[in-house]
C-alpha positions in Angstrom: 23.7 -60.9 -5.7 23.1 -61.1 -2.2 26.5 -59.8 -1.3 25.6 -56.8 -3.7 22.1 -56.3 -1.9 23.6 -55.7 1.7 26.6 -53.6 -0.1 23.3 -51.5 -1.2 21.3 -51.2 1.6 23.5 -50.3 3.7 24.8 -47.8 1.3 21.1 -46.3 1.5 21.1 -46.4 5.2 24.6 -44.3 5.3 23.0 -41.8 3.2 19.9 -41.5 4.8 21.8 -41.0 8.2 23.9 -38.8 6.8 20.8 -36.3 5.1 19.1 -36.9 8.6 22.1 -34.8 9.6 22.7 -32.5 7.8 18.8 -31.4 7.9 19.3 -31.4 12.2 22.2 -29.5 11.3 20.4 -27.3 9.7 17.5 -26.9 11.8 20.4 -26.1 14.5 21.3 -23.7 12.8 18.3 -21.8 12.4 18.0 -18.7 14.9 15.0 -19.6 17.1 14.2 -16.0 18.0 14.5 -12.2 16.6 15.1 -8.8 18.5 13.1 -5.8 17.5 14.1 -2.8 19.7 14.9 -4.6 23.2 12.2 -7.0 22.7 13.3 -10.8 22.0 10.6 -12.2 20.2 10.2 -16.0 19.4 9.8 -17.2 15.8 7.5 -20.0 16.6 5.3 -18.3 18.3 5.6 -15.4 16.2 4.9 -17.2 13.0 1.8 -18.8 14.7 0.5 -15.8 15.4 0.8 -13.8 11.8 -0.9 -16.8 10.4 -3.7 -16.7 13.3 -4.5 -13.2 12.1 -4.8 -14.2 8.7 -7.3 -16.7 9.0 -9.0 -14.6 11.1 -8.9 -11.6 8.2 -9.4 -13.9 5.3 -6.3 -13.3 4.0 -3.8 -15.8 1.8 -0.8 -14.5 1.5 1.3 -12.7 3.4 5.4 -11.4 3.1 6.5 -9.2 5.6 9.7 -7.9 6.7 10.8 -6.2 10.0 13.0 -4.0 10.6 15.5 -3.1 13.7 18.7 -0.7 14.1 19.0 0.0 10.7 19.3 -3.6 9.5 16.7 -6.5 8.1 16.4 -8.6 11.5 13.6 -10.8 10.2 11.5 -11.2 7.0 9.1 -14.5 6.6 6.5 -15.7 3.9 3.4 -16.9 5.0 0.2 -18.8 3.4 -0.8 -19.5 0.1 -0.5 -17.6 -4.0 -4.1 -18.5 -4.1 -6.9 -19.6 -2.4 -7.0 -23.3 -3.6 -4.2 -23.6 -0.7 -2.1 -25.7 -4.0 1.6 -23.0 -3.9 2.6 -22.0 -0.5 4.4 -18.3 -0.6 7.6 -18.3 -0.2 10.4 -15.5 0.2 11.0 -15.3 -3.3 7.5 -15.0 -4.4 6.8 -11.7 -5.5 3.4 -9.0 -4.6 2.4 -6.2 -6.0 3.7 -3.1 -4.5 0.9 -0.7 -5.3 1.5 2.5 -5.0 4.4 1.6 -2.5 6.0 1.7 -6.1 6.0 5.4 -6.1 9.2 5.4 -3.4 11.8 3.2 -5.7 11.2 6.5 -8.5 11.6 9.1 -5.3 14.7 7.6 -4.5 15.7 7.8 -8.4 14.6 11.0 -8.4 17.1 11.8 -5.5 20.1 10.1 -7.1 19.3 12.2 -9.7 19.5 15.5 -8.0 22.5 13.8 -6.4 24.2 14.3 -9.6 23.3 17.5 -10.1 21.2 16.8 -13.3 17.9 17.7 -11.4 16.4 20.5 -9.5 13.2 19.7 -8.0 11.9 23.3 -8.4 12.4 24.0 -11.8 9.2 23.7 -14.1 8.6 20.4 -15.4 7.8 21.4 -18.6 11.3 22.7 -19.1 12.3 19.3 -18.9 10.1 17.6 -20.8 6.4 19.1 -22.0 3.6 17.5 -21.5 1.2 17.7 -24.2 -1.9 16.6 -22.3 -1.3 19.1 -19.9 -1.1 22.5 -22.2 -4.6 22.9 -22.7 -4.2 24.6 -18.9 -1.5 26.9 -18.3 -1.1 26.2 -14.8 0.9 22.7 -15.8 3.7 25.4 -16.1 4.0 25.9 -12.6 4.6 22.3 -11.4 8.0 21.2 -10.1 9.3 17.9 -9.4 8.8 18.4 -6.0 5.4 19.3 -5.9 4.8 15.7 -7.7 6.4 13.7 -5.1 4.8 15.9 -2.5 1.0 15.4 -3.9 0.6 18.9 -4.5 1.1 19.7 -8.2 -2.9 19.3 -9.0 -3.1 17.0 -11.0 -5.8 14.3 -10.5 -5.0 10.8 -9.6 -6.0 9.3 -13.0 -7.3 10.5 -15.9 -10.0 7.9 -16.3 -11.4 8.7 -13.0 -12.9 11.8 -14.5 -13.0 12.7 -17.9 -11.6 10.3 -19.5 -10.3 12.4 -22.3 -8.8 15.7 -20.5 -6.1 15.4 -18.1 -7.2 17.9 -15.4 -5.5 19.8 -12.9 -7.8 19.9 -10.3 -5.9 22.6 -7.8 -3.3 25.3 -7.9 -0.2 23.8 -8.3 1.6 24.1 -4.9 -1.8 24.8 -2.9 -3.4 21.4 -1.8 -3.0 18.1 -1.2 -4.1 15.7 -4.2 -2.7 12.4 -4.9 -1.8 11.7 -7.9 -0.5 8.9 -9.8 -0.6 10.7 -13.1 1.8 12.9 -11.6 4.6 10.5 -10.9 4.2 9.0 -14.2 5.0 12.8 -15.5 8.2 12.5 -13.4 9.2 9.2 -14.8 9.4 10.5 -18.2 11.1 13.9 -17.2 13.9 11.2 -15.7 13.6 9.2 -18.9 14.5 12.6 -20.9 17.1 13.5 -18.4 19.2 10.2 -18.2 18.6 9.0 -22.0 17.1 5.5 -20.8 14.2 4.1 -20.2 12.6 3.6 -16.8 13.3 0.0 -17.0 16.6 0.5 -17.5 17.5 3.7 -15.3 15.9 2.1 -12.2 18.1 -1.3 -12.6 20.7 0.7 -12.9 20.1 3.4 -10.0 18.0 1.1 -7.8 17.5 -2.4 -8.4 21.4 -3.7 -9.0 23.4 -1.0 -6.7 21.0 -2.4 -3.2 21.0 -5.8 -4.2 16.9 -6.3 -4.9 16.9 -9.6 -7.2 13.1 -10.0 -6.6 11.8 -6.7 -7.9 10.3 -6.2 -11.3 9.1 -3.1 -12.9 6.8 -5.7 -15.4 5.9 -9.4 -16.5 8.4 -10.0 -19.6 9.9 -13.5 -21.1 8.5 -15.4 -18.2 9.3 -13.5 -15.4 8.7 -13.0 -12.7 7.4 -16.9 -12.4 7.0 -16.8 -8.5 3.7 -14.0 -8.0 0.2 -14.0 -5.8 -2.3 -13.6 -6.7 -4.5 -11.1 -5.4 -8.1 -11.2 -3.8 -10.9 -9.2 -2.7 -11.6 -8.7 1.2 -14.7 -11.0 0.5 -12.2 -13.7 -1.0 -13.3 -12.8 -4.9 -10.5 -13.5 -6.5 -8.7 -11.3 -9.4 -7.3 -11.8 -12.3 -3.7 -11.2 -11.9 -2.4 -8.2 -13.7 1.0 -8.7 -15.5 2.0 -5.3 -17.0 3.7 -5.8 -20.4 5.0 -2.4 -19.8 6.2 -0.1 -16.5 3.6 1.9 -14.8 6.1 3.7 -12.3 3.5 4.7 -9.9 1.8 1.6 -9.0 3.2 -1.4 -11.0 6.2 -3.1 -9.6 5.8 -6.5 -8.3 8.5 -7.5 -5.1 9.2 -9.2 -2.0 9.2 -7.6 1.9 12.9 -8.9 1.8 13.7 -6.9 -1.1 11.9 -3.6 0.1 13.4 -3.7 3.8 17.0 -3.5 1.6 15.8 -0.8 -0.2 14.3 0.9 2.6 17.4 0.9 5.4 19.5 1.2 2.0 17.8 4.8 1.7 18.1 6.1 5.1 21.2 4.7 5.6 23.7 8.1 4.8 25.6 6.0 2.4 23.2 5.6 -1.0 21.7 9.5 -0.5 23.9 12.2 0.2 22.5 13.9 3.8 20.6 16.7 1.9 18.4 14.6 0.0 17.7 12.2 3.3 16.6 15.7 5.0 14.7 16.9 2.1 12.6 13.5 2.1 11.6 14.4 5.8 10.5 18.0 5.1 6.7 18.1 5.9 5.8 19.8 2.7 2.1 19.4 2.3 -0.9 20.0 4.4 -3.1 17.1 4.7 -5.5 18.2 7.6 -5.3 22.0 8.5 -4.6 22.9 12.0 -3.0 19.2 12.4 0.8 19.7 12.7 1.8 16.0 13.1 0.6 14.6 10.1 2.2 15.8 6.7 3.2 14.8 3.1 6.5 14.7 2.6 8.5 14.5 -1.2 8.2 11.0 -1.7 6.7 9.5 2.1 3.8 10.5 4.1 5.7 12.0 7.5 4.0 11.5 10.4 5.2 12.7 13.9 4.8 10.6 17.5 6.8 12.5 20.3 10.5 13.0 19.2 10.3 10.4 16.7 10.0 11.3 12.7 8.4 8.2 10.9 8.4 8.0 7.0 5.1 5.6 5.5 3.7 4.9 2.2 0.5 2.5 1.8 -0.9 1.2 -1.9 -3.6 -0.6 -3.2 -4.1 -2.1 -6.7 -7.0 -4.7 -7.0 -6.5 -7.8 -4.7 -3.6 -6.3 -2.7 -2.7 -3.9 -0.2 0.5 -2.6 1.0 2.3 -1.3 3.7 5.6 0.1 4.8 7.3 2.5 8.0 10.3 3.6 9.1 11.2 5.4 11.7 13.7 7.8 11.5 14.5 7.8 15.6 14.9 4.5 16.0 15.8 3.1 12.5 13.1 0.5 13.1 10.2 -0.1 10.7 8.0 -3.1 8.8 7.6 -3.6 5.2 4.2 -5.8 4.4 2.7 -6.8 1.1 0.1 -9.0 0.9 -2.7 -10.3 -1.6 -5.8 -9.4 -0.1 -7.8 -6.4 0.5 -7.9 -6.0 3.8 -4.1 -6.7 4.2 -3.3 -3.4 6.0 -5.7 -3.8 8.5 -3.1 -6.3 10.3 -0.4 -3.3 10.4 -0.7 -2.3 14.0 -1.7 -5.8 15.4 2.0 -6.6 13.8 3.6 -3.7 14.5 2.9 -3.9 18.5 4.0 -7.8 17.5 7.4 -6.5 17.0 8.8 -2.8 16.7 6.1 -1.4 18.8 5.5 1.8 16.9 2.2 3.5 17.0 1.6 3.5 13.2 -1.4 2.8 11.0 -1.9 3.6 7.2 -3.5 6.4 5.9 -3.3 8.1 3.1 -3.8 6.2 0.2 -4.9 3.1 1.9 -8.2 1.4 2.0 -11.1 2.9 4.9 -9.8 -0.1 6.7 -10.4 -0.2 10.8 -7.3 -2.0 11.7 -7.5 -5.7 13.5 -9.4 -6.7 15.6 -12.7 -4.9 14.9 -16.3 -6.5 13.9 -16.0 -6.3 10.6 -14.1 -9.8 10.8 -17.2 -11.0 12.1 -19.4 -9.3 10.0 -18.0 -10.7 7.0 -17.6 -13.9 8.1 -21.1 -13.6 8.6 -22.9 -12.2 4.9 -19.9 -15.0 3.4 -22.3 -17.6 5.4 -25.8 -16.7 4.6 -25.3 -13.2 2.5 -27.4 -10.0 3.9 -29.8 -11.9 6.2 -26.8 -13.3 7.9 -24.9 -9.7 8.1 -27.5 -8.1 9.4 -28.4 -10.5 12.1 -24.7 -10.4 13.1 -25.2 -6.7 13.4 -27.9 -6.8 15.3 -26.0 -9.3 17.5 -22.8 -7.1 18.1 -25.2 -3.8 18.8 -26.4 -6.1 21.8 -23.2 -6.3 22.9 -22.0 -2.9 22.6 -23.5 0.6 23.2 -26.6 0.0 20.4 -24.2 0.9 17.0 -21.4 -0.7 15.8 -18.5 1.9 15.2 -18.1 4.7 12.9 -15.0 3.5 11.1 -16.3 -0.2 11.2 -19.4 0.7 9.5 -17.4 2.8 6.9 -15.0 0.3 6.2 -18.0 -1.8 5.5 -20.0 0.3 3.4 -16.5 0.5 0.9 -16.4 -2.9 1.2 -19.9 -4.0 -0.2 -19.6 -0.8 -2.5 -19.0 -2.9 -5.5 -20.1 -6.5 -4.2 -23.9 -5.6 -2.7 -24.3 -1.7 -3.3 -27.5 -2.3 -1.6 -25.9 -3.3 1.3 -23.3 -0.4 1.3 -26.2 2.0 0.6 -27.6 1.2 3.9 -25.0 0.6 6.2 -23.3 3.8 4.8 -27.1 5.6 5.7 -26.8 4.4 8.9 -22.9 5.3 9.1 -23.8 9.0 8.7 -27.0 9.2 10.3 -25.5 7.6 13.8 -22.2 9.8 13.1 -22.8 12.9 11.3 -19.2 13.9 10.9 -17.9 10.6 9.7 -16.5 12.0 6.5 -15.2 9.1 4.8 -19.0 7.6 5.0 -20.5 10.9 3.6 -18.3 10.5 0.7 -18.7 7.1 0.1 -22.3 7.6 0.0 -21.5 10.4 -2.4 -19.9 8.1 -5.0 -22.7 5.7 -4.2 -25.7 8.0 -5.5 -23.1 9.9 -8.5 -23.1 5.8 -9.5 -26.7 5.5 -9.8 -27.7 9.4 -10.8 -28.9 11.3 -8.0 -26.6 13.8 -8.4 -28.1 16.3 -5.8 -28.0 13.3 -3.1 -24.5 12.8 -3.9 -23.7 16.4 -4.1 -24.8 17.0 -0.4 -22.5 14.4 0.8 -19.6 15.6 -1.1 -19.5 19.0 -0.2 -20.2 17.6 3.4 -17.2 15.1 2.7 -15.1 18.4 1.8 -15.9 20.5 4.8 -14.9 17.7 7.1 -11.6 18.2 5.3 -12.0 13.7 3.7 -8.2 13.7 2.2 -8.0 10.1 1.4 -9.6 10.8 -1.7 -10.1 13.5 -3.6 -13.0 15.0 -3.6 -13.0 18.6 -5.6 -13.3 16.4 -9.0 -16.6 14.6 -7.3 -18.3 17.8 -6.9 -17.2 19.4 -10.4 -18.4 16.2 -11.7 -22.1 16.3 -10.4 -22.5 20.0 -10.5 -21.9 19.7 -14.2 -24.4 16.9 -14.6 -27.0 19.0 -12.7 -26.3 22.0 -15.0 -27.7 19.9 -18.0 -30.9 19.2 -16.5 
């Protein structure tokens, strides 16, 4: 028996020396820094410094992927699915994309005029009618193109307004309004064309062909198993929304690593032929007039710094905010999906981080003032002792400053109390525009604000102030349609 014991133990000691080495060895192998552009940048301290930044934001989870030369050169998971800090993220655990979700159907789209089965400026009715559109005959001017460019008129949702008319809110062709109900048009149109489902024509196009084995148009037979979920930039959390079925222009679920494969994938001349690369770059639509670096483009917001071209999409979807670039120069760009509200106000803290471009979301993003700003502090603050707490903090950070806190600090305030403490937005918001007449995005907030409790006129003045300032982030023609009706019945 004794004989048997030692045989054992040391048995056990051979095999934990031998799993002590092969875990050095592994560690060995693990690169201990990245290159972004000509900058060598250390993990560690990399890594320390992402998850700094979250704690300072409030936000859990984070999985972001960067981008250099054309190729991944780094992607990493950080923090937690949920605020009880139980599941760390990992690479495989999947975010919701947001509207990000929008650019895996442009690049279906292009495959599809690839084939020649597709012309992006022939009627979409001729493809496929939509009945909820006939009841206005200008549905028959919008092409493909114009719904990947944001221009075809159609509102966002049709809940947002009336919730029984699908409205075209603009001239097909004329103005900029994002729309989601629009790319859900195209989805079917492909559906018609190909003879497949979405499901099954973006696995088939997308998915499979660039290798993305973490990206899932819905939540069916258990998967995907590995997800966030998502919170409020207050740290409310949400309920997670698992789609039973697709919703092409804001429900896929994925990973940074996956979406920095898809992204180089696209731009790399080998999935898209050369004409449908240049067509994605085409600055198509007019977001602020007289500004001629800032565009939509059929399927990516197209911004230009200098010489450089650089492609970006942002999303939102309650709980989580998204973020990707790419720039078409110098083939360098981030991908960044994470499960909080305020996620993509760490975009250009990580961007000078690593690829150094001069990027920040805009359309279709949250009114968020990007890292650092007060309005860490500031929530911090009414998360401590509510208002009384916020608005001694204020009161403290005026001190310091030039007597007001910021234009685009107090409007990203005001949008984030607008559903937690509309008190509290109402006044910071009145104090947005009456220290900064021209801030538009406060004017329209404070629109919505007053629509939401009936004072119509109030909200009507801000609106049409909104509109004259040339607010694009969201519409705001439907607004003013909306509260001019509503005074008409009085």
């Amino acid at each position: 028996m004794e004989k048997g014991t030692n045989v054992l133990s040391c048995c056990t000691a051979i095999f934990s020396w031998l799993l002590l080495l092969v875990s050095l060895g592994a560690a060995a192998q693990a690169p201990a820094t990245f290159t972004a552009g000509k900058k060598r940048i250390n993990i560690q301290s990399f890594n320390r410094e992402v998850e700094h930044v979250m704690q300072e934001m409030g936000v859990n989870g984070v999985s972001l992927a960067v981008i250099s030369d054309g190729r991944l050169v780094y992607d990493h998971a950080y923090g937690y699915k949920a605020s009880d800090r139980k599941e760390r993220v990992n690479r495989e655990t999947v975010f919701e994309a947001c509207s990000v979700s929008k650019t895996f159907l442009s690049y279906a789209v292009y495959k599809v005029v690839d084939e020649g089965k597709l012309d992006l400026d022939k009627p979409m009715y001729q493809y496929l009618p939509n009945p909820s559109l006939e009841h206005d005959s200008r549905y028959k001017l919008i092409t493909p193109r114009m719904i990947l460019c944001h221009a075809s008129g159609i509102e966002n949702w049709k809940d947002f307004n009336d919730p029984n008319v699908l409205e075209i809110v603009s001239d097909p062709g004329k103005q900029f309004i994002y729309s989601g109900e629009g790319y859900e048009y195209l989805a079917k149109v492909l559906e018609g064309i190909l003879h497949e489902p979405y499901e099954s024509y973006m696995k088939k196009l997308v998915f499979d062909p660039m290798g993305l084995k973490h990206t899932f148009t819905t939540f069916k037979n258990g998967l995907p198993d590995n997800y966030a979920t998502g919170y409020t930039a207050l740290g409310k959390k949400i309920d997670k929304w698992k789609n039973a079925e697709p919703v092409p222009a804001g429900g896929i679920n994925t990973t940074a690593y996956d979406y920095a494969l898809f992204l180089t994938s696209m731009f790399d001349g080998k999935h898209l032929s050369r004409e449908r690369i240049n067509e994605v770059l085409q600055p198509l639509t007019v977001l602020i007039p007289g500004d001629t670096t800032w565009f939509y483009g059929p399927g990516f917001e197209v911004q230009y710094h200098g010489k450089d071209t650089i492609v970006l999409h942002g999303g939102d979807n309650p709980g989580f905010e998204s973020f990707v670039c790419y720039s078409i120069t110098n083939r360098s760009g981030l991908a960044l999906f994470t499960n909080s509200e305020r996620g993509r106000a760490m975009v250009k803290k990580l961007s000078s981080m690593s690829i150094g471009l001069d990027v920040v979301p805009t359309v279709g993003s949250s009114i968020a003032e990007q890292y650092p700003s007060p309005v860490e502090e500031l929530v911090k603050a009414y998360k401590q002792k509510r208002a009384a707490g916020f608005w001694q903090k204020v009161t403290e950070l005026e001190k310091k400053g030039n007597g007001k806190l910021p234009e685009k600090t107090l409007t990203e305030l005001g949008w984030i109390f607008f559903s937690a403490d509309p008190p509290l937005a109402k006044r910071i918001l009145e104090e947005n525009v009456c220290d900064y007449p021209e801030a538009a995005g406060g004017r329209f907030l404070l629109g919505l604000l007053n629509e939401n409790h009936g004072s119509y006129e109030e909200a009507l003045k801000h609106f049409r102030k909104a509109e004259e300032m040339n607010f694009v982030l969201f519409p705001v023609a439907p607004e003013i349609k909306t509260c001019e009706q509503k005074l008409a019945k009085k």
